[in-house]
TORNUDREN-483717 format. One record per residue (C-alpha): residue in one letter; x, y, z; residue number from 0. Coordinates in nm, 4 decimals, padded with zeros to 6 digits, always signed. Each point is the difference from the previous one (the first is absolute). Layout:
BEGIN
<"A"; <X; Y; Z>; NUM>
...
This chain:
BEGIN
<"X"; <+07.7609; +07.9496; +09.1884>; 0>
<"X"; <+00.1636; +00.3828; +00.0207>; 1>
<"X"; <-00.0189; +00.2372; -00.3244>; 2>
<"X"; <+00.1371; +00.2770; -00.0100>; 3>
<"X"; <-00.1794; +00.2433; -00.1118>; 4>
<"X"; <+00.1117; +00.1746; -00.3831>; 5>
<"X"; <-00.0866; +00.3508; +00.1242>; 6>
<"X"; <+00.2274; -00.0917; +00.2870>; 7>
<"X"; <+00.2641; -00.1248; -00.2002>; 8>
<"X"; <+00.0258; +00.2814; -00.2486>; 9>
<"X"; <-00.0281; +00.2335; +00.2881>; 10>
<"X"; <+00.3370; -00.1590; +00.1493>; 11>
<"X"; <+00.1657; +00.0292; -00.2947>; 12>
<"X"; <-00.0476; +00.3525; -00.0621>; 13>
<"X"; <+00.0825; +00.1067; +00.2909>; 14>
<"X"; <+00.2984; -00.2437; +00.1453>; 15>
<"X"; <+00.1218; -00.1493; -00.3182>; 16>
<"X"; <+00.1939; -00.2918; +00.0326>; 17>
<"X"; <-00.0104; +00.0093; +00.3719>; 18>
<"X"; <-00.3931; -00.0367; -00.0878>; 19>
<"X"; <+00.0717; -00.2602; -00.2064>; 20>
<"X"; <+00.1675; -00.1759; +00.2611>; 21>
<"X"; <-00.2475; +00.0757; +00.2600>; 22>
<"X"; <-00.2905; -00.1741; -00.2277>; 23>
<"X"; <+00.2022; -00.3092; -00.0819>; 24>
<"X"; <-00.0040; -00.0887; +00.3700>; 25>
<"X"; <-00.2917; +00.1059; +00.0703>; 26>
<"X"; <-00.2437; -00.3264; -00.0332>; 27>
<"X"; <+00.2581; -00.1756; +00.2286>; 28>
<"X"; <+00.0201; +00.2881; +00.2616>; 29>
<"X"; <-00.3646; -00.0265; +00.0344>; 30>
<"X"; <+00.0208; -00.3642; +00.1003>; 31>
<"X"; <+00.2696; +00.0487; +00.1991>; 32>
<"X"; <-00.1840; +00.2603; +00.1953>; 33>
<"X"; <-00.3256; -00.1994; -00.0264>; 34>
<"X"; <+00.1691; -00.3083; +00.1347>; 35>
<"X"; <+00.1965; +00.1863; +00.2587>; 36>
<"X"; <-00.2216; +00.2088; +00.1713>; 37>
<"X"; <-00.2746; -00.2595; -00.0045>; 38>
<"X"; <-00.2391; +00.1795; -00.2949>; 39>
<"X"; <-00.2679; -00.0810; -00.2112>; 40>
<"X"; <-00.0942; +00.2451; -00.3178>; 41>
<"X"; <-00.3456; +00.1266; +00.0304>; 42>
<"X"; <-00.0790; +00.2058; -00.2778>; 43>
<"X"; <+00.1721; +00.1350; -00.3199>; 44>
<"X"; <+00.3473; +00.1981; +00.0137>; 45>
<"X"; <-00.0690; +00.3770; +00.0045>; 46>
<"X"; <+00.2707; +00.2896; -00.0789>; 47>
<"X"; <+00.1022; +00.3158; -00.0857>; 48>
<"X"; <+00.2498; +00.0915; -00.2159>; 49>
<"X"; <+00.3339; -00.0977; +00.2534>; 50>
<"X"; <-00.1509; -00.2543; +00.2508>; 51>
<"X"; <-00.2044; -00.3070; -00.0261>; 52>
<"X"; <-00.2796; -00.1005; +00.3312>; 53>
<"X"; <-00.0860; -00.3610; -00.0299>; 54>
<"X"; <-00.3128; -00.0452; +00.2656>; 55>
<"X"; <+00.0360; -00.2869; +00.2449>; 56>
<"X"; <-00.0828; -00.1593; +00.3351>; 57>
<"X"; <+00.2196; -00.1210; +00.2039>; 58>
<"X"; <-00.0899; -00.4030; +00.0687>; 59>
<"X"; <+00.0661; -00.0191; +00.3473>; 60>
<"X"; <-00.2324; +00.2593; +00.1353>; 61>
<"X"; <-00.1989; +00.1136; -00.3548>; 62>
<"X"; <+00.0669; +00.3797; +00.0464>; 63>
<"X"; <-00.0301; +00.1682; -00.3151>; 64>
<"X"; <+00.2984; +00.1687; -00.1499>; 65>
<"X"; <+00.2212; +00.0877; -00.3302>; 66>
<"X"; <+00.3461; -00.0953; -00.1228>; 67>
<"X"; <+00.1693; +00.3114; -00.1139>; 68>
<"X"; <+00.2730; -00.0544; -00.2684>; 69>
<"X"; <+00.2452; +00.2595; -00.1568>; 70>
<"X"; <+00.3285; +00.0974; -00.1672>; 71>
<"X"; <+00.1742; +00.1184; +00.3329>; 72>
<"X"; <+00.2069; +00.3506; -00.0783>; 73>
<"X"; <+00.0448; +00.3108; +00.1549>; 74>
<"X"; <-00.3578; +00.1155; +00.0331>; 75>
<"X"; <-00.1746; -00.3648; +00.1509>; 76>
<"X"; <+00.3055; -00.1114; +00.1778>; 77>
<"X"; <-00.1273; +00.2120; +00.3100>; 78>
<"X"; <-00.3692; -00.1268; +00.0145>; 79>
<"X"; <+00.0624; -00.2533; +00.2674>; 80>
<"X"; <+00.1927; +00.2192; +00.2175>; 81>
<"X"; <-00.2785; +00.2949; -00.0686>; 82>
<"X"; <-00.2466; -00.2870; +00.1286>; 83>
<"X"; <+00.0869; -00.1441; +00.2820>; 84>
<"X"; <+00.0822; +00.4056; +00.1277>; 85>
<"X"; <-00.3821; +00.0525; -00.0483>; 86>
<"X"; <-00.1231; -00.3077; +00.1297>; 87>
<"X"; <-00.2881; +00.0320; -00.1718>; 88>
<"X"; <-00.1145; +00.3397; +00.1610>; 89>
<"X"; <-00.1337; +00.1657; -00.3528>; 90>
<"X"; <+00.2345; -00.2814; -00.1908>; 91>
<"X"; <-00.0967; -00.3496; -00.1189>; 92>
<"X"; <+00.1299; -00.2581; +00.2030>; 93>
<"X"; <+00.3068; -00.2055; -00.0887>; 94>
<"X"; <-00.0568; -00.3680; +00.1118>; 95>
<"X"; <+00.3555; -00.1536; -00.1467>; 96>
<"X"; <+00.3012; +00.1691; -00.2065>; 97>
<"X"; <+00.2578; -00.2036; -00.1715>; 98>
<"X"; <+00.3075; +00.1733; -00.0305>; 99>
<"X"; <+00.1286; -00.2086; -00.2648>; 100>
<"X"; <-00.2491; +00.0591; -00.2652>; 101>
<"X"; <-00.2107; +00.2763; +00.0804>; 102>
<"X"; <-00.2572; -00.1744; +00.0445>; 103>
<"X"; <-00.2862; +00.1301; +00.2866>; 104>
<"X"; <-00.3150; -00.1351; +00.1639>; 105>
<"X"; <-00.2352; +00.3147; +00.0725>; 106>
<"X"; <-00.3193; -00.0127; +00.1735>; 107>
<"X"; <-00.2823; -00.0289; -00.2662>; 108>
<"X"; <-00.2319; +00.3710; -00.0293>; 109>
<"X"; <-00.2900; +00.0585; -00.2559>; 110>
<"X"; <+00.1631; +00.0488; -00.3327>; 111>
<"X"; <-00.3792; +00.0993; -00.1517>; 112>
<"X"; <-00.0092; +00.2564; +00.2510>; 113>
<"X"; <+00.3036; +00.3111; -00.0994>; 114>
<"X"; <-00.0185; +00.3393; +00.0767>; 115>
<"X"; <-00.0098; +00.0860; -00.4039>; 116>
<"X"; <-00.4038; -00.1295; +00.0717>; 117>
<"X"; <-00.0761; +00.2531; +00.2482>; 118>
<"X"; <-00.2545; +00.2698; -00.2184>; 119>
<"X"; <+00.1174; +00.2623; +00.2209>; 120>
<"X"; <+00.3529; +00.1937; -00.0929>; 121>
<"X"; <+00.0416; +00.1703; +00.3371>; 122>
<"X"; <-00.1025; -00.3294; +00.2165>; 123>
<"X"; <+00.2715; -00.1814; -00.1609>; 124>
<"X"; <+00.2880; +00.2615; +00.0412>; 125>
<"X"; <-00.0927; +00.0242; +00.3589>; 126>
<"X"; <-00.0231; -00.3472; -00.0014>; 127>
<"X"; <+00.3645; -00.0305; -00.1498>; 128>
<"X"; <+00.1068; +00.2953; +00.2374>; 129>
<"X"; <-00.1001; -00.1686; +00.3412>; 130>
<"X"; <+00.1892; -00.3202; -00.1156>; 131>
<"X"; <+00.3120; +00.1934; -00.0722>; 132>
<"X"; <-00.0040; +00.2156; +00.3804>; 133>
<"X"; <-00.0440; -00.3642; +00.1208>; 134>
<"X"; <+00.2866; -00.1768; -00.2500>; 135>
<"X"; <+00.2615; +00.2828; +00.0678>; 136>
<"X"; <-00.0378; -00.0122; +00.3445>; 137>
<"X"; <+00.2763; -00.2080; +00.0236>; 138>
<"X"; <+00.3553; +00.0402; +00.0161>; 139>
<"X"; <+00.1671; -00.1715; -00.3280>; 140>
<"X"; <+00.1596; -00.3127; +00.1138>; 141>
<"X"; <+00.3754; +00.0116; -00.1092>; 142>
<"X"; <+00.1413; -00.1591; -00.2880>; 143>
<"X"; <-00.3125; +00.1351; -00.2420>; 144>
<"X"; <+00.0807; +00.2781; -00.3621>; 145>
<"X"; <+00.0603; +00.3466; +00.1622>; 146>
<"X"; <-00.1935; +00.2992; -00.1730>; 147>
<"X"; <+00.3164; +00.1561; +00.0416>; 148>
<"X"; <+00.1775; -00.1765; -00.1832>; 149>
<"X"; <-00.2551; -00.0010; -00.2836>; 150>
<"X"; <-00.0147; +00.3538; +00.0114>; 151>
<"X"; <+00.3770; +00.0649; -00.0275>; 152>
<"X"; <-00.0201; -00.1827; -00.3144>; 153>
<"X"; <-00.3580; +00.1659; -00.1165>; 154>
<"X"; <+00.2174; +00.3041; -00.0152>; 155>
<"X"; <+00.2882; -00.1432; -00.1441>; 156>
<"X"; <-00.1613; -00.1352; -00.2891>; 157>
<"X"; <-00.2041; +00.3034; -00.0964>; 158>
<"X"; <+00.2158; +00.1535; -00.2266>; 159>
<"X"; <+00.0884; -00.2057; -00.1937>; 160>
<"X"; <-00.3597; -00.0430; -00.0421>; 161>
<"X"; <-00.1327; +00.3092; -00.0641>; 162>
<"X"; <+00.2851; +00.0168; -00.3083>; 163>
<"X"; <-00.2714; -00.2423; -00.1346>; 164>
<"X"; <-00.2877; +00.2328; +00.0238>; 165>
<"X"; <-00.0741; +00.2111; -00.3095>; 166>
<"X"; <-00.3056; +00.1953; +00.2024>; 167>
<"X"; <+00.0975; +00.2916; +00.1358>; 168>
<"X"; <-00.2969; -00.0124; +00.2299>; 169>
<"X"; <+00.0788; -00.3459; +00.0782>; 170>
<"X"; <+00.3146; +00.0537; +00.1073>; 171>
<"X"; <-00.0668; +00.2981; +00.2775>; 172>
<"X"; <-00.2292; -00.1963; +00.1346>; 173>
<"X"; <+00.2450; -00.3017; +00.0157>; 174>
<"X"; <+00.2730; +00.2834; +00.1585>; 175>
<"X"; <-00.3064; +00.0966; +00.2648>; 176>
<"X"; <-00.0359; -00.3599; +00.1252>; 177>
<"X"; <+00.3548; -00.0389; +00.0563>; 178>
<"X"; <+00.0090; +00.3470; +00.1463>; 179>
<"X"; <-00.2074; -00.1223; +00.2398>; 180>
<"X"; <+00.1646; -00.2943; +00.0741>; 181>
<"X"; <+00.3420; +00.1417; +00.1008>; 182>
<"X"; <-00.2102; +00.1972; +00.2404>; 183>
<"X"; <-00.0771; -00.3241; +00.2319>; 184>
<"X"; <+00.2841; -00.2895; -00.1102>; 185>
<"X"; <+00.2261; +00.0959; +00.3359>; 186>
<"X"; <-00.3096; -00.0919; +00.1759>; 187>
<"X"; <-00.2203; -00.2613; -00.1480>; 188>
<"X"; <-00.1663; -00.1518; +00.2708>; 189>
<"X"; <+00.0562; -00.3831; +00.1241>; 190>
<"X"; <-00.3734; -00.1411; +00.0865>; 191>
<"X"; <-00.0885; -00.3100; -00.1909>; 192>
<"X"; <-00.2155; +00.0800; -00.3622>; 193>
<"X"; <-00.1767; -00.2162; -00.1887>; 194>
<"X"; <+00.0928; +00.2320; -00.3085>; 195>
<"X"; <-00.3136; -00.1918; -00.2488>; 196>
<"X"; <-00.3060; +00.0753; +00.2071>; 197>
<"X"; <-00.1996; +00.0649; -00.3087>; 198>
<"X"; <-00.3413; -00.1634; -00.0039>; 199>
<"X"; <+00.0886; -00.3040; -00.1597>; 200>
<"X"; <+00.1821; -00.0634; +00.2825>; 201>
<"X"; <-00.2929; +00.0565; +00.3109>; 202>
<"X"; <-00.2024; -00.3601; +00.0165>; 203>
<"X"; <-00.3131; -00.0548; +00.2033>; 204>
<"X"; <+00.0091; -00.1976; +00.3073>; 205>
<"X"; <-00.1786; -00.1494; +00.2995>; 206>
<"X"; <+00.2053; +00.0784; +00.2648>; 207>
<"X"; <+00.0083; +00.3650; -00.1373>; 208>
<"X"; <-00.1483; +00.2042; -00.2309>; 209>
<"X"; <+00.2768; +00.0998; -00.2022>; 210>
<"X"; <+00.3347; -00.1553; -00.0100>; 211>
<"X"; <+00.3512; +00.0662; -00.1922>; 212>
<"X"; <+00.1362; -00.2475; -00.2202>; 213>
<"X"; <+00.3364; -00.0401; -00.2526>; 214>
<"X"; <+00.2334; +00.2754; +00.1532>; 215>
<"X"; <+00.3328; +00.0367; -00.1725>; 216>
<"X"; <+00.1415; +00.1913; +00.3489>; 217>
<"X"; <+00.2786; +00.2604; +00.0992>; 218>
<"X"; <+00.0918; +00.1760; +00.3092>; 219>
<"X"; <-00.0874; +00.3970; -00.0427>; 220>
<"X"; <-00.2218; +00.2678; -00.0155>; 221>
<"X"; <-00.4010; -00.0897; -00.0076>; 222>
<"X"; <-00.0115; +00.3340; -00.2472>; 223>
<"X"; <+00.1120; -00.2675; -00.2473>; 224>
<"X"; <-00.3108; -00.1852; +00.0320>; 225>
<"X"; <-00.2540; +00.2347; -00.1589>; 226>
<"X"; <+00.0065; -00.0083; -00.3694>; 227>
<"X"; <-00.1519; -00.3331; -00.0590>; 228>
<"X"; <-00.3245; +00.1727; +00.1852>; 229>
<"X"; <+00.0345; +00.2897; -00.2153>; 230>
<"X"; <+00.0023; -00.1654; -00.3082>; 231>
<"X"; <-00.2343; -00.3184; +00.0644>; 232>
<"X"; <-00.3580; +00.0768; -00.2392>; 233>
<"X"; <+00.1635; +00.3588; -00.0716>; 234>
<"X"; <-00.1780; +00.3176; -00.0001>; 235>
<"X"; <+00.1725; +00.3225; +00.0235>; 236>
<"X"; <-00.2514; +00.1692; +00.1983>; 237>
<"X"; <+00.0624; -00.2295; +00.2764>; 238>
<"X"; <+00.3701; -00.0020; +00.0325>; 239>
<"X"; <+00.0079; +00.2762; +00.2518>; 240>
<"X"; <-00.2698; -00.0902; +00.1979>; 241>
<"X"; <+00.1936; -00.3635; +00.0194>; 242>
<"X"; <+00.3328; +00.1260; +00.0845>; 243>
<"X"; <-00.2206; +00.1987; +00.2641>; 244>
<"X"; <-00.1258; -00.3252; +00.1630>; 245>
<"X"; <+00.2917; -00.2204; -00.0412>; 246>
<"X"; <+00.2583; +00.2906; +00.1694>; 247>
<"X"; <-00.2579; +00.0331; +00.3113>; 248>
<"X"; <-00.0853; -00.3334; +00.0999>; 249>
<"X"; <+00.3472; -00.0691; -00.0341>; 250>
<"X"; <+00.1019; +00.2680; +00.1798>; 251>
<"X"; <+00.2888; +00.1389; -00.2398>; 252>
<"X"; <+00.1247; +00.3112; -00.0670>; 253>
<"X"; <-00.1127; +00.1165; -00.2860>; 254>
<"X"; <+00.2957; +00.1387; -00.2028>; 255>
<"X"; <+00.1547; -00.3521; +00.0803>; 256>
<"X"; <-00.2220; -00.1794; -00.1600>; 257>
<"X"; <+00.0181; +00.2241; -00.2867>; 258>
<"X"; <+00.3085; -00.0344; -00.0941>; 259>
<"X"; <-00.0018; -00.4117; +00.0548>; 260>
<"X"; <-00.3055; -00.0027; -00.2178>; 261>
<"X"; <+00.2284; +00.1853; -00.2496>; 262>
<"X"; <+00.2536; -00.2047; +00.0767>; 263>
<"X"; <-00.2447; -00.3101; -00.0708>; 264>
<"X"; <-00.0688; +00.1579; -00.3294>; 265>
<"X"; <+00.3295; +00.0193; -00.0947>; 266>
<"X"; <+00.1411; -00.3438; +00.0710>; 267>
<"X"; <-00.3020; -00.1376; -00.2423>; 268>
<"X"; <+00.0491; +00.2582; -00.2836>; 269>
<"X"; <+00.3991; -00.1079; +00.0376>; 270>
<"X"; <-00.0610; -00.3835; -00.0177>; 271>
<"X"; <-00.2701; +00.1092; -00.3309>; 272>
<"X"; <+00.2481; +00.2240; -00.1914>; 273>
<"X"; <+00.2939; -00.2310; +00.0245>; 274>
<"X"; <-00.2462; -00.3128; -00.1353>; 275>
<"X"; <-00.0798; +00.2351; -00.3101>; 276>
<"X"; <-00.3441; +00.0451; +00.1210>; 277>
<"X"; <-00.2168; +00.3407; +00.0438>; 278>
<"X"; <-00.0411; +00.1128; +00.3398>; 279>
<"X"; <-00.3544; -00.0845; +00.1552>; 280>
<"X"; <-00.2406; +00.3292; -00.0381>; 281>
<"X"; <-00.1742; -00.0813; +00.3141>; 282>
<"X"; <+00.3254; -00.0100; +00.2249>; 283>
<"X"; <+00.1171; +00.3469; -00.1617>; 284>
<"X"; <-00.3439; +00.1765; +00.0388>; 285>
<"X"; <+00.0713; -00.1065; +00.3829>; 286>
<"X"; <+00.3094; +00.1436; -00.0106>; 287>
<"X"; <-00.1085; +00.3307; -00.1403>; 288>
<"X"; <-00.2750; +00.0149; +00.2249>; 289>
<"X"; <+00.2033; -00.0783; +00.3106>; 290>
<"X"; <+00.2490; +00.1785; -00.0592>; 291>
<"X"; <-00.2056; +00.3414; -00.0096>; 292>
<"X"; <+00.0434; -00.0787; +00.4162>; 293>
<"X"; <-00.4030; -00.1204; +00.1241>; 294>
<"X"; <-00.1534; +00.1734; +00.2010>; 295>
<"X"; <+00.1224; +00.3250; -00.1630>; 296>
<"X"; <-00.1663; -00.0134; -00.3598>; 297>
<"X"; <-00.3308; -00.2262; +00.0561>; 298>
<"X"; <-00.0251; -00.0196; +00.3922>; 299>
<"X"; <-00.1620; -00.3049; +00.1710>; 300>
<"X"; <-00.0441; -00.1462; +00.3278>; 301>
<"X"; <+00.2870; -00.1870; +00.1586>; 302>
<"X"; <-00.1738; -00.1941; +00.2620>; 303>
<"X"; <-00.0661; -00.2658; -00.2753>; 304>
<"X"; <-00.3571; +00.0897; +00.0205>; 305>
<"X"; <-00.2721; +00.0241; -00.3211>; 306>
């Protein structure tokens, strides 16, 4: 017998409302459907985070391990499929069936004990999250996918009326800065396929590899987007230029680029936090500051992506 989890549930809720609500009333019988359609048989409790729920399984004709992924399809997961068969697995879990009608996806089954948040070693991991993004941007964005275009068109258009809400002066400029930055590169942002949620949540153990990308919420643009979730993941201030070092060379970007799309990262999150009433995260704005002081410049660092 399914459960749904209640830190699931309330998790839906908050964040989809009634189309959560929805989404968890048919959830016991979209399990069975899925169990009973693609030949399944649970083998181990549900897991999730706070949008998607992985049920483990094996698949009865041939016992391969794998996990039933289940979530509210909207803007940000409607793309997952597409972003997964265009990897094919090359730095990307593997998708083993879609279902276009609910959502619903069978992924190959990775380590979930083994994440990149477990690796002592600050550095290892943001290389580690740097050599999966050259590998996962590599690709052309298939068509059809969000445009980073298009959300940066309405990044700008939104700010301000946003900033009319921010009483902190200091706040404020650096709000004006980001955006700044922004209209720099939105005539040109890019069109190879990100993940856009590489943080190290999201980087799972595996046997066929050592590291492997999992839960992408993709678009088609500019891999400068990428960066901030590695610049923020177990934060220290001291390390953000060195980061931005190594992420910009293995990837091979231009530097001022990626500046401004980290900027332009910060923004879009410090948008989405003042219009829910909520403070601005102090991590993401220390980034800001400190990128935006152009690396290289004030703090140096190698750009080879070496220690």
């Amino acid at each position: 017998m399914f459960r749904v989890p209640d830190a699931f549930a309330a998790s839906q809720v908050r964040w989809h409302g009634q189309a959560g609500r929805a989404f968890l009333d048919a959830l016991p019988a979209l399990v069975a459907g899925r169990l009973d359609r693609w030949g399944l048989r649970v083998d181990g409790p549900p897991m999730h985070g706070a949008v998607a729920l992985a049920l483990p399984v094996v698949r009865r004709a041939d016992g391969v391990p794998a996990v039933l992924k289940l979530q509210v399809v909207d803007e940000e997961t409607e793309g997952e499929p597409v972003a997964l068969r265009a990897w094919g697995g090359h730095g990307a879990v593997r998708l083993l069936e879609h279902d276009p009608g609910s959502g619903a996806l069978l992924l190959e089954r990775l380590d979930a004990a083994r994440t990149l948040g477990r690796v002592a070693d600050s550095r290892a991991a943001v290389l580690v999250v740097a050599r999966l993004l050259d590998r996962l941007t590599a690709f052309p964005a298939p068509s059809g996918l969000r445009r980073l275009g298009d959300i940066a068109r309405g990044m700008l258009e939104r700010t301000p009326h946003v900033l009319t809400r921010v009483p902190d002066p200091r706040l404020r400029r650096l709000i004006g800065d980001c955006a700044a930055a922004v209209r720099e590169v939105v005539d040109e942002p890019g069109d190879r396929l990100l993940h856009w949620d590489l943080h190290y949540g999201n980087v799972l153990g595996a046997g066929r590899e050592d590291w492997i990308a999992i839960d992408p919420k993709p678009l088609a643009g500019d891999p400068g987007f990428e960066l901030l979730p590695a610049l923020v993941d177990r934060f220290d201030p001291g390390e953000v230029r060195w980061r931005f070092d190594a992420l910009t060379g293995v990837l091979g970007l231009d530097r001022e680029r990626a500046r401004a799309w980290t900027l332009g990262r910060v923004l879009q999150t410090v948008l989405w936090e003042v219009a829910g009433g909520q403070p601005p995260g102090a991590e993401r704005l220390e980034v800001a500051r400190l990128v935006r002081r152009r690396p290289g410049v004030a703090g140096g660092g190698r750009t080879d992506g070496g220690g």
